[in-house]
C-alpha positions as CSV (number, residue, x, y, z in Angstrom):
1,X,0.0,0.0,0.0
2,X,2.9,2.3,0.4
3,X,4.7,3.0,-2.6
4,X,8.4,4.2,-1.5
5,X,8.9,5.1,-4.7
6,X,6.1,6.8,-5.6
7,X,6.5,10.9,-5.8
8,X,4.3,11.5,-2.8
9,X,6.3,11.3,0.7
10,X,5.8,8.5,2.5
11,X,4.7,10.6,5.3
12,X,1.7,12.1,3.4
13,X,1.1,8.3,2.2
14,X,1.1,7.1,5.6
15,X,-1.5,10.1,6.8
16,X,-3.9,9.1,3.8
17,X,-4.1,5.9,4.9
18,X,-4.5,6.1,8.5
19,X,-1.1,4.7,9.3
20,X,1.2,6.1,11.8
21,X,4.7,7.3,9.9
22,X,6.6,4.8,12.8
23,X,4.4,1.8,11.3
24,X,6.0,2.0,8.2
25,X,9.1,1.4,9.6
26,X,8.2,-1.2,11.7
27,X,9.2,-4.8,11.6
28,X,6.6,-6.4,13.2
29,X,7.7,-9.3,16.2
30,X,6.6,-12.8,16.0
31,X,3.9,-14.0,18.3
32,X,4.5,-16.4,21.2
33,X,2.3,-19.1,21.1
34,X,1.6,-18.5,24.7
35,X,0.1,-15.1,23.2
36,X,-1.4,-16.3,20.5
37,X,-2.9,-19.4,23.1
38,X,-4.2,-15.9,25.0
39,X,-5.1,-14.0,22.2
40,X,-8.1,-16.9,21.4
41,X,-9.4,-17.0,24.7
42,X,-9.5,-13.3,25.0
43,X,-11.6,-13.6,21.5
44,X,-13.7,-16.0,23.0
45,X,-14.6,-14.0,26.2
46,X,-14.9,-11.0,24.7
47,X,-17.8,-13.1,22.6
48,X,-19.4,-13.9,25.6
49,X,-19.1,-10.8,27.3
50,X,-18.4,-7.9,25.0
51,X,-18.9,-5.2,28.5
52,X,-15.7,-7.1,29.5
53,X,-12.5,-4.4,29.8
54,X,-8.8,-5.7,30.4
55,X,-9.3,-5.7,33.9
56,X,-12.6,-8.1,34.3
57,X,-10.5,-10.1,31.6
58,X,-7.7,-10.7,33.7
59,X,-9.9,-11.4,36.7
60,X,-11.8,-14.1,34.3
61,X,-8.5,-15.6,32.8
62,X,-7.3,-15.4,36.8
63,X,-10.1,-18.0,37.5
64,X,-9.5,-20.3,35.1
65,X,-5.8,-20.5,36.2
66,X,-4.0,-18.2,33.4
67,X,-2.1,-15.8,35.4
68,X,-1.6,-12.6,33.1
69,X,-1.3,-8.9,33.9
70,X,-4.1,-6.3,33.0
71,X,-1.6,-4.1,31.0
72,X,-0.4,-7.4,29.3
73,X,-4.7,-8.2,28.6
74,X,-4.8,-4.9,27.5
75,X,-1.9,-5.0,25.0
76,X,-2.9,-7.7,23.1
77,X,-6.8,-6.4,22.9
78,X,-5.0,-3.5,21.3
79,X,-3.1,-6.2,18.9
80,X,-6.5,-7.4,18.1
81,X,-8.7,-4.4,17.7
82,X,-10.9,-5.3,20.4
83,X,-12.3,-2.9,23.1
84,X,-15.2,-3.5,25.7
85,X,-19.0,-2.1,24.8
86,X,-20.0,0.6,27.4
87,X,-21.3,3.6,27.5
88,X,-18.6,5.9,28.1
89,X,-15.9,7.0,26.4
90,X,-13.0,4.4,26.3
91,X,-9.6,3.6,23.9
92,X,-11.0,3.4,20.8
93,X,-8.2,3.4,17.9
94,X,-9.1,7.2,16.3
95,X,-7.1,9.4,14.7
96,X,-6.4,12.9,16.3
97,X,-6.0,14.1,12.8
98,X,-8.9,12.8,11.0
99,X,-12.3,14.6,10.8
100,X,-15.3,12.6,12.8
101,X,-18.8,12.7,10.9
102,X,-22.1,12.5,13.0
103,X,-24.3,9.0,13.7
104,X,-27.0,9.6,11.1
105,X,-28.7,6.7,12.2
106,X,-30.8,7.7,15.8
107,X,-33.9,7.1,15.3
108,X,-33.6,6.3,11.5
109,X,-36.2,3.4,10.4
110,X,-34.3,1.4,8.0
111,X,-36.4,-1.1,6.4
112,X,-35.2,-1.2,2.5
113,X,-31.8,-2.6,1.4
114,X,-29.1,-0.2,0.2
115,X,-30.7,2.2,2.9
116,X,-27.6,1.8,5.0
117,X,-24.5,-0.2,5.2
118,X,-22.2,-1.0,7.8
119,X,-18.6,-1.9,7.7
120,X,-16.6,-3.3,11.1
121,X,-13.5,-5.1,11.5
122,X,-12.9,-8.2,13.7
123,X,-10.0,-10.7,15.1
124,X,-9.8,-14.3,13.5
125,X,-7.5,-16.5,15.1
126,X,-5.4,-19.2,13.4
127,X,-3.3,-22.3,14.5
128,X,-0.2,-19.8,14.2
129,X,-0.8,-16.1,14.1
130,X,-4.0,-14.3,13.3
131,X,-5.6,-12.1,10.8
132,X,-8.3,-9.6,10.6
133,X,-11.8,-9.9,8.7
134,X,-13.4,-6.8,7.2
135,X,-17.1,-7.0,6.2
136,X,-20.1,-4.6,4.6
137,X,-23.2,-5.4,5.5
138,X,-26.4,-4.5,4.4
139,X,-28.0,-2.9,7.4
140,X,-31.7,-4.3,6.8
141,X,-30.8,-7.7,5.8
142,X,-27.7,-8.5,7.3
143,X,-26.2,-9.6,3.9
144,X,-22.7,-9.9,3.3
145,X,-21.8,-7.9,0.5
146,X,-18.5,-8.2,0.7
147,X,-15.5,-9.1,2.9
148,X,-12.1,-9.2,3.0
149,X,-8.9,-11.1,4.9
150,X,-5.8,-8.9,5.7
151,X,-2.7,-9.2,8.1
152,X,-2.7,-5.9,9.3
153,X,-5.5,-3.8,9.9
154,X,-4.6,-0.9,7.8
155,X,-7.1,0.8,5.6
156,X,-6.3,-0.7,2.1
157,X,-8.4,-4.5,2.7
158,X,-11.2,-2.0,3.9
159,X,-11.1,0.4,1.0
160,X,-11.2,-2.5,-1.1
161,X,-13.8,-4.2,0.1
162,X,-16.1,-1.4,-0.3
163,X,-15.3,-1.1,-4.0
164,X,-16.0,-5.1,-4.6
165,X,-19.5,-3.8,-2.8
166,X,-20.0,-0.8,-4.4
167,X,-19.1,-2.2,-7.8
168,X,-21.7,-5.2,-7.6
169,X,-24.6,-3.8,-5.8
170,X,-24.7,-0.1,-6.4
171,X,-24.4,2.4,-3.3
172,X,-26.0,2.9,0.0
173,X,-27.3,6.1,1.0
174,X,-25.8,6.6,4.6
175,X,-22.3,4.1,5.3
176,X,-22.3,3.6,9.0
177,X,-18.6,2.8,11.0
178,X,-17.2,3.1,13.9
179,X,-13.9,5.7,14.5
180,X,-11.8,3.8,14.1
181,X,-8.1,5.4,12.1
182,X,-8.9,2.7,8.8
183,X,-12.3,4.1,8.4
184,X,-11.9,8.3,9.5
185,X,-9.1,8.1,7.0
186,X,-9.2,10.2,3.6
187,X,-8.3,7.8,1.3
188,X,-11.9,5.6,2.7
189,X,-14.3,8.9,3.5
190,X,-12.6,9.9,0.3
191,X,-14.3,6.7,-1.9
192,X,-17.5,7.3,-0.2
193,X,-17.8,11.2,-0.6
194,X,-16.8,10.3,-4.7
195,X,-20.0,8.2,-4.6
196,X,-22.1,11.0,-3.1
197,X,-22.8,8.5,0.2
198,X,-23.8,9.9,3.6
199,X,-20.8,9.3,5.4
200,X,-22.6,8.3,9.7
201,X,-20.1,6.8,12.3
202,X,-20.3,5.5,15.8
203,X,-20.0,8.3,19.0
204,X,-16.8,7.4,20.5
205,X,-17.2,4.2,23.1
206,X,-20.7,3.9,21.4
207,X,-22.6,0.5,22.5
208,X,-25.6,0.6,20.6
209,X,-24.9,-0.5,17.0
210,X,-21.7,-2.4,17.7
211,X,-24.0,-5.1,19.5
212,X,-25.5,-5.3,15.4
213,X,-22.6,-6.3,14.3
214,X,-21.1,-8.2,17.2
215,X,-23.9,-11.1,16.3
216,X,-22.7,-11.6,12.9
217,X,-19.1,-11.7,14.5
218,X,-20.7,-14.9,16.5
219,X,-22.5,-16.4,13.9
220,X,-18.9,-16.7,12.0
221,X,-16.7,-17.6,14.8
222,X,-19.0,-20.1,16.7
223,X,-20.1,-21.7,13.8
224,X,-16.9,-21.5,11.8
225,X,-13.9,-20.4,13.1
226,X,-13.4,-21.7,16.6
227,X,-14.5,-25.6,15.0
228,X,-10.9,-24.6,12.8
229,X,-7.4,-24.2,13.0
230,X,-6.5,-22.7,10.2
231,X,-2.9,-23.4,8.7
232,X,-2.5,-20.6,6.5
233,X,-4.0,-17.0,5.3
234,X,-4.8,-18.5,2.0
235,X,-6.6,-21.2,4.3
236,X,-8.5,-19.0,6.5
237,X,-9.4,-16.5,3.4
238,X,-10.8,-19.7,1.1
239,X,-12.6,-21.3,4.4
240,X,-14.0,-17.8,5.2
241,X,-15.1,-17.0,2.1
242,X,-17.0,-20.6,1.5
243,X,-19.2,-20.1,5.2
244,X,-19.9,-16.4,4.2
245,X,-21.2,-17.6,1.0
246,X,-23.3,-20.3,3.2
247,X,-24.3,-17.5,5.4
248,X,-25.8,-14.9,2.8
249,X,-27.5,-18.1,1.0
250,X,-28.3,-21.2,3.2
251,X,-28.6,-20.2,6.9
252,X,-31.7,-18.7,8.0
253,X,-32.0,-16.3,10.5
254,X,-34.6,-15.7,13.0
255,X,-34.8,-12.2,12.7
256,X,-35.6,-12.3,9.2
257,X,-38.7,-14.6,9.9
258,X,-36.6,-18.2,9.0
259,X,-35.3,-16.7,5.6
260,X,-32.4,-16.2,4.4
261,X,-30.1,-12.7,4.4
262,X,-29.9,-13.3,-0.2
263,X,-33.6,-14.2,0.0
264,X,-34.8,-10.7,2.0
265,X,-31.8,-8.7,-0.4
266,X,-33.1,-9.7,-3.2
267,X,-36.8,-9.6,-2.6
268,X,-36.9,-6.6,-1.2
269,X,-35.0,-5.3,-4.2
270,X,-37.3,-6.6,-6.7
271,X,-40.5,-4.9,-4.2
272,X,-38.8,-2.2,-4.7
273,X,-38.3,-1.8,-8.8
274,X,-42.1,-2.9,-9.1
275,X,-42.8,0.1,-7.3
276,X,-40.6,3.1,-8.7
């Protein structure tokens, strides 16, 4: 993503992208597999209780007989992108730089697909190392419209994943996000501003939407992840992308009356063509 030889400085590069200058420089450290041992069961607490901070986490891991430090718990949910759902104001990854856009969606009814999408970023564990999922999501129907599997959580995998969506099924009118650096960046409020999309993210801390897109999180690790090890990126990307595709087209969900997220998409796309 950062083209050293490109006529830009790699500082300004950096800045577009939402990645500190010292990142670029950065050799990143191999993960213990004590860590890495840590790192899952911190996933799968935080799962099971997302109002969890570092310091309930410890005292959880504590009594299960892991002894680890709250600043060492609190590292590695930083190496994961993870944070505890309260709310008040806590460590969320923004940018002091980057402009903050208002949360369009308070009180919004949003019953129509393409009304408004959603875009989050989440941990996936491996059977050495880790990567990070990206995924838009169409508010209404909880469709997958597209995803992506990246090593880092910079902004490119993000950025791109929004293309694949915008590309294949048109454009939302508001995109919702949290603040987090990979999505207040101007390289991604820059593809959505091009498109003419409201641009709505997340108060700083906020609860109230995340728990939206915490269940989808579930859905895929429960059902997918955690019943894996995968072996490789290549491996978790190919696996992912097959139980996403099951997902969208084979599992129903309860809150869409047994159906399934392609079958309300769809549907409610064709409603609405009969009736413009």
């Amino acid at each position: 993503m950062i083209d050293r030889n490109h006529d830009l400085p790699v500082t300004r590069q950096a800045e577009l992208v939402g990645l500190p200058r010292s990142t670029v420089y950065y050799l990143p450290a191999p993960v213990s597999a004590a860590d890495l041992a840590l790192m899952r069961r911190i996933d799968e607490l935080h799962l099971e209780h997302p109002y969890a901070g570092a310091r309930m986490l410890r005292d959880m891991l504590k009594r299960e007989g892991i002894k680890v430090g709250r600043k060492h718990v609190r590292t590695l949910m930083w190496r994961m992108g993870i944070q505890a759902l309260y709310r008040k104001p806590n460590t969320s990854k923004r940018h002091p730089g980057h402009k903050i856009y208002p949360y369009l969606l308070r009180g919004l009814s949003i019953t129509r697909p393409d009304h408004v999408w959603a875009m989050d970023i989440t941990y996936i564990p491996m059977a050495k190392g880790f990567v990070y999922l990206a995924a838009v999501i169409d508010w209404a129907t909880r469709r997958v419209l597209a995803h992506r599997v990246s090593i880092t959580m910079e902004a490119d995998f993000c950025i791109a994943a929004v293309e694949e969506a915008i590309a294949k099924y048109g454009k939302p009118e508001i995109f919702n996000t949290d603040q987090g650096s990979q999505f207040t960046c101007e390289a991604f409020t820059g593809l959505l501003k091009q498109h003419g999309i409201a641009i709505s993210m997340d108060g700083k801390g906020a609860w109230r939407d995340n728990v939206f897109v915490e269940r989808l999180w579930r859905t895929i690790k429960y059902d997918e992840v955690y019943l894996k090890a995968y072996e490789s990126v290549s491996h978790a990307r190919e696996s992912l992308a097959r139980f996403i595709a099951f997902y969208n087209t084979r599992r129903p969900h309860s809150s869409l009356d047994g159906k399934t997220p392609d079958e309300v998409y769809f549907a409610m796309q064709a409603d609405a063509r009969l009736e413009a």
